[in-house]
Structure formats: C-alpha cells, structure tokens
N, C-alpha and C positions, 0 to 999 in steps of 0.2 A: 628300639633299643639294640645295640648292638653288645657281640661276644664274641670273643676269637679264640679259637680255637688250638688246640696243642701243636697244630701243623701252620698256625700263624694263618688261617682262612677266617674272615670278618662273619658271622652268621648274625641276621636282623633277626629279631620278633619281637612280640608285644607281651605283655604281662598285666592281667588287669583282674583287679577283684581282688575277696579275701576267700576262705574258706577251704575245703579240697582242692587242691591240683588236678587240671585238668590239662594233658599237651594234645595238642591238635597236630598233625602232619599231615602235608598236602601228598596229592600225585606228581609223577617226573611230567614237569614244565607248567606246572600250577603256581596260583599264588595264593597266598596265603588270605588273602580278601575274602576267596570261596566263603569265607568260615561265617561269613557274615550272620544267619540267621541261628547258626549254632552257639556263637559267642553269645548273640544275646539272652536266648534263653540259657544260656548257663549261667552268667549274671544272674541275670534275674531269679533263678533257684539258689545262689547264694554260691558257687565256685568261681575259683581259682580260675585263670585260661592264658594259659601260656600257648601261643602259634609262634609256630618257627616256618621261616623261611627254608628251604633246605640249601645245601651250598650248590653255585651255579641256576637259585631259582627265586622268582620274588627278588625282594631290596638285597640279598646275601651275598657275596664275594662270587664273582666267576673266574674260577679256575682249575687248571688240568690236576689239580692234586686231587685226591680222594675221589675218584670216582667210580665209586664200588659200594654195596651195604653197608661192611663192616666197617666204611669209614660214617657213612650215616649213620649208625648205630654209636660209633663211638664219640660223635658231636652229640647225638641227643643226651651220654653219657655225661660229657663235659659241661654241659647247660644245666642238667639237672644236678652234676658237684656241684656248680658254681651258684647256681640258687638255693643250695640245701633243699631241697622237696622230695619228700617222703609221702607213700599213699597216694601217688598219682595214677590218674587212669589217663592211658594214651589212645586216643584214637587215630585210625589212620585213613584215609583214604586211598588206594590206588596203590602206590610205591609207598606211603607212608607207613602203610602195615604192614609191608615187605621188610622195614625198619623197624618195626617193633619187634619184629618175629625176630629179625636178623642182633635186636638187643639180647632176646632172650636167648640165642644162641649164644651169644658171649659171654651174656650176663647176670644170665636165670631171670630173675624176675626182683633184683634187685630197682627199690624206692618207687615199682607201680604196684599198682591192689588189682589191676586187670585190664585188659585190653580189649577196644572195639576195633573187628576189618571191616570197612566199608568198602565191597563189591572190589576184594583183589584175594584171588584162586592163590593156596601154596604153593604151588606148583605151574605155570603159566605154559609149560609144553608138552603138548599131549603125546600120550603113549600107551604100552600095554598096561602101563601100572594107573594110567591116569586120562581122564576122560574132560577133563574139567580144564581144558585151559585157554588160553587167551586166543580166542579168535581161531580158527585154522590153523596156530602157529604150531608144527612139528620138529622132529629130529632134522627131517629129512629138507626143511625151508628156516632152519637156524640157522644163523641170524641174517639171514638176507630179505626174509620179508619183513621184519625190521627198521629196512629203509624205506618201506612202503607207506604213504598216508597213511593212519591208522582211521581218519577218519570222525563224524562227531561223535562226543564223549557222551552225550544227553541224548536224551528219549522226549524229554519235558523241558521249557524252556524256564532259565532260572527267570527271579526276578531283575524287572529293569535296575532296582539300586544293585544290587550284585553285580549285576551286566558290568553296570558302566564302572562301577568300581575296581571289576579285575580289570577293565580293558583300559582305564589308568595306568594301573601298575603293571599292564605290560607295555605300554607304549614309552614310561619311565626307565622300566629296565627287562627291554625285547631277551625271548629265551631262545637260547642258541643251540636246537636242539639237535646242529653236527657236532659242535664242540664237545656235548653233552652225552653222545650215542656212545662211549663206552660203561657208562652211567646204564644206559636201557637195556645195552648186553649184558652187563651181570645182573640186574637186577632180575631179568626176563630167562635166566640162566636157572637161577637158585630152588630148592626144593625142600621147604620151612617144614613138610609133613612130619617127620620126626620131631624139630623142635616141639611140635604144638602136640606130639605124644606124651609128654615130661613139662608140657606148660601146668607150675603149680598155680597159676590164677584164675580164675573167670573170662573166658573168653566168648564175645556175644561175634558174630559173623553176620554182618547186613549186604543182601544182594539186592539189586534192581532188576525189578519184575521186567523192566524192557531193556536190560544194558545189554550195550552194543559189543559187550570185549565177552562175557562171560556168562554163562547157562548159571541163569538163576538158583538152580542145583545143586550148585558147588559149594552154596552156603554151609545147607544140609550135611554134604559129604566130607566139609571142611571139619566143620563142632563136633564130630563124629570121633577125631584125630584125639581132641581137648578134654583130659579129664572135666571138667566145667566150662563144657563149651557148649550154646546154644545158639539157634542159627534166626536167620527172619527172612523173608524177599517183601520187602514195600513196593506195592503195588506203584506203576505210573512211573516209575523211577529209572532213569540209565543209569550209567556209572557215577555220576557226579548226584548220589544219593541224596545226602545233606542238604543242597543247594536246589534240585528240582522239586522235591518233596519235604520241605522242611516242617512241617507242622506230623505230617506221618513218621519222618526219623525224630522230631526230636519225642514224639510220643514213645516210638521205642526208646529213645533214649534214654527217656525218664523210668521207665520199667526198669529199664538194667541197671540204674542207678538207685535207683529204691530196692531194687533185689540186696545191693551192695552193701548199702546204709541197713538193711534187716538182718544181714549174715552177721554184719560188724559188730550190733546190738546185742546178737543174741550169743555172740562168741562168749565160751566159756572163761572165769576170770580165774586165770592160775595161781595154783597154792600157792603159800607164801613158807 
C-alpha cells in the first residue's frame, strides 16, 4: 500500500489483520521483510500490523528530502492520522526506535499504549555521561567512522525464507546508503535519554546477547531512564533480534503484551 506524505514523499507498507495495532519499524537500510516471523505470530494472537518501509528504504520513495528523525517521526505521524489507529504499540528495531523515541519527542505519546527498542542504545556516542554506544563510535571519530563498513548486523543466521525474502526486495529496490548518510548522521547524533525520562508509556528494551553494535547492557541502563521501562538481552541474538531468534523474541514478545492486555483489564473505570 502506498501513503504520501505532507512533503509529497510516496511511503509503501502493509496493513494486515484486525484487532490492536501493531507498527513495525525497521533499521536505516532494512526492509521491511525482516518482520517476517514477527508478523506472523502476531496474526496469529489476533493483532493488527502495520510495517512501514521508511523513506529512502524498502518499496518507499528515495529522496534528498527528510532525512532526519523528526522527519521520520513525523511520516510515522502522518500514517497513523491517515489510518485513524489509536492504542498502537510501536516496535522498532535499530533506527526504528530511534523514531519512536524521536515521535515521543514531538509528540508524547500520542495514539501508542507503548513502545518496544529492539537492540538500539539512546544515545549511540560514547562519553563521560555515556558508556553504552555504538561500537567505538566517539566525540572524537564523529562522524567519520561512519563511512566505515559497519560490518554484519547478525550473530545467528536468519532463516532461509527471510534470507531470500529481504534479498528480493533489495535486489528490486538497491539501498543507497551514500545518498542516505545524512539520514545515519543525525540519527547516530541524537540523545533520546531525556525523552524516555517523561516517557508516559510502557517501555520494554530488547538487546542481543551477541550484537555486534552494542553491550548487551545498555538495555538494563536504557529501562532505567523509563518510568515503566523494563529491559531483556535474548540470548543467541545480534542486532537483527526478531529475525535470528524469533521464537525467543516473540516469547518475550508475548510477555510484554500480556503485561499490557492485564494493566488495560485492570485499569480503574472512571466516575461518571
């Protein structure tokens, strides 16, 4: 399906099910396929699942406009006026939660009930105030080691239908990730710690026990930030969590969702 966007940028994604809303966000130069083993079991427990391509990545528009968070954050805005959905839970992987975080900077926590980070640190460059970021990346090698391979994202190999699935959809629409590298500087810039101090939602944090960008720790020290923020590291797992270990994420999955569906239950029913 396609959606355009208030700056005239086409963004693809899929919409499938009834029930809760559920938005998926990939990482910067993913596609949207990743989601494969998450989609299903989310069907299959009875949700909503909305995956968005981000702009310049998957089937969506490539171009030099928006490429910044707060222009992702404000497409995921525009997507969710335009479908009316209310009580979404966004999960993000990678740069995807860097957009969730970067919504609730703009836009509190308007029409989600809570947000999952899948294996992406608040803060990605390390310093005195912060231990926890991406790789070696410092003050003092910003943004130059940047143009460096980053290298593989996985620990665990996905499965072959996933494989061949994303490598589909990028041989359809190749990611251009010079065009794109002002996109990884602010994203790799940003420092969500504060948002996720005044985050009013349920925030779960999942890290990979073996990923390659970030000290499994970070989870811990991220949910910390979150008034209702609770952390995990899934064993076996790099960065691309979901997809190497989908039977262990979607088990945590299903915990944070039932936590969700028990709070909602038990919410008290206001005077009248």
């Amino acid at each position: 399906m396609k959606f355009t966007t208030s700056d005239h940028v086409k963004l693809d994604f899929t919409d499938e099910g009834d029930g809760q809303p559920v938005l998926l966000l990939s990482g910067i130069g993913s596609y949207r396929e990743i989601w494969a083993p998450t989609i299903q079991f989310l069907l299959n427990a009875g949700y909503r699942v909305i995956n968005l391509d981000a702009r310049n990545q998957g089937a969506s528009q490539r171009t030099l406009k928006g490429r910044r968070m707060s222009r992702h954050a404000m497409d995921v805005k525009e997507l969710l006026d335009w479908l009316d959905v209310n009580d979404v839970v966004g999960i993000g992987n990678s740069m995807g939660a860097s957009t969730l975080f970067a919504y609730a900077s703009l836009f509190d926590s308007q029409r989600f009930s809570a947000f999952i980070d899948i294996d992406q640190s608040p803060k990605m460059i390390s310093d005195d105030t912060w231990s926890f970021g991406f790789k070696d990346l410092t003050w003092e090698n910003f943004p130059a080691a940047l143009k460096l391979p980053m290298g593989a994202a996985t620990a665990t190999p996905v499965s072959e239908e996933v494989r061949t699935s994303v490598q589909a959809a990028r041989q359809a629409r190749p990611y251009d990730a010079e065009q794109n590298y002002a996109c990884l500087v602010d994203h790799t810039f940003q420092d969500w710690r504060d948002v996720l101090l005044r985050l009013p939602i349920p925030l779960l944090v999942i890290a990979g026990e073996k990923s390659p960008y970030f000290d499994p720790q970070f989870a811990t020290a991220t949910a910390r930030f979150a008034p209702q923020g609770q952390a995990q590291i899934i064993k076996g797992a790099g960065h691309i969590v979901m997809a190497e270990q989908p039977d262990l994420f979607n088990e945590a999955l299903s915990t944070f969702l039932q936590q969700l569906d028990d709070k909602q239950t038990n919410r008290p029913v206001p005077a009248i």
